[in-house]
C-alpha positions, 0 to 999 in steps of 0.5 A: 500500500502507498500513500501520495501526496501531491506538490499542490496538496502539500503546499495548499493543506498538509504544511500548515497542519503538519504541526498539528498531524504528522506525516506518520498520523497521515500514514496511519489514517491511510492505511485504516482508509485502504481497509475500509475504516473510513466514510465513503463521501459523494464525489462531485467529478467521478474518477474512474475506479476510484473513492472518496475517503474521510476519517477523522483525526486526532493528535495532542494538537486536535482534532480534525478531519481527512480525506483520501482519494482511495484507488483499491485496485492500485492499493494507493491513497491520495491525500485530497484534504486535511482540515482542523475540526473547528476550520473557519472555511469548511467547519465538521460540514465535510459534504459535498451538500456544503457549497464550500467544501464542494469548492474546494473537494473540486479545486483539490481533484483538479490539482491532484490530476493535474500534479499526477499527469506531471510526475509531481507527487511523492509516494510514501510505503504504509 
């Protein structure tokens, strides 16, 4: 199982927490994703073979929320978003029925695809 993290998604959502959640947090929030842990969410843009993630979160820090982009097949998980429970943009609404967090998801998949097309990721073991 591998974990990847975009250029883009590093930058735009897990620098600012990593504080907070740790790469090894992350990795362990990964792997409970892979084996089916986690909350299946809608996805606004479908991706072929692919699934929507969220778990929740929490270190000495807070508590927050996570989301990966689940390609079982592949067994590979891609980090989408990270958030602090109590975000001022998001807020615990983590739905594509929030119109902000709707923004957002489809920002973050269009930079996925994007860094992933040009080789702009790294890839992490579980």
């Amino acid at each position: 199982m591998k974990l990847i993290i975009t250029d883009s998604i590093r930058e735009t959502e897990f620098q600012s927490l990593q504080k907070i959640f740790s790469l090894e947090i992350v990795k362990v929030a990964a792997r409970k994703a892979m084996v089916g842990l986690g909350e299946n969410i809608k996805n606004s843009s479908k991706i072929p073979a692919t699934c929507l993630e969220k778990l929740y979160l929490t270190s000495s820090g807070g508590s927050g929320r996570i989301i990966f982009l689940l390609r079982i097949e592949a067994e590979k998980s891609v980090l989408v978003m990270i958030r602090m429970k109590n975000d001022k943009q998001i807020g615990a609404n983590m739905t594509v029925k929030n119109p902000k967090f709707k923004r957002v998801l489809d920002r973050n998949l269009d930079l996925i695809l994007s860094d992933l097309e040009n080789a702009h990721f790294e890839e992490y073991e579980l």
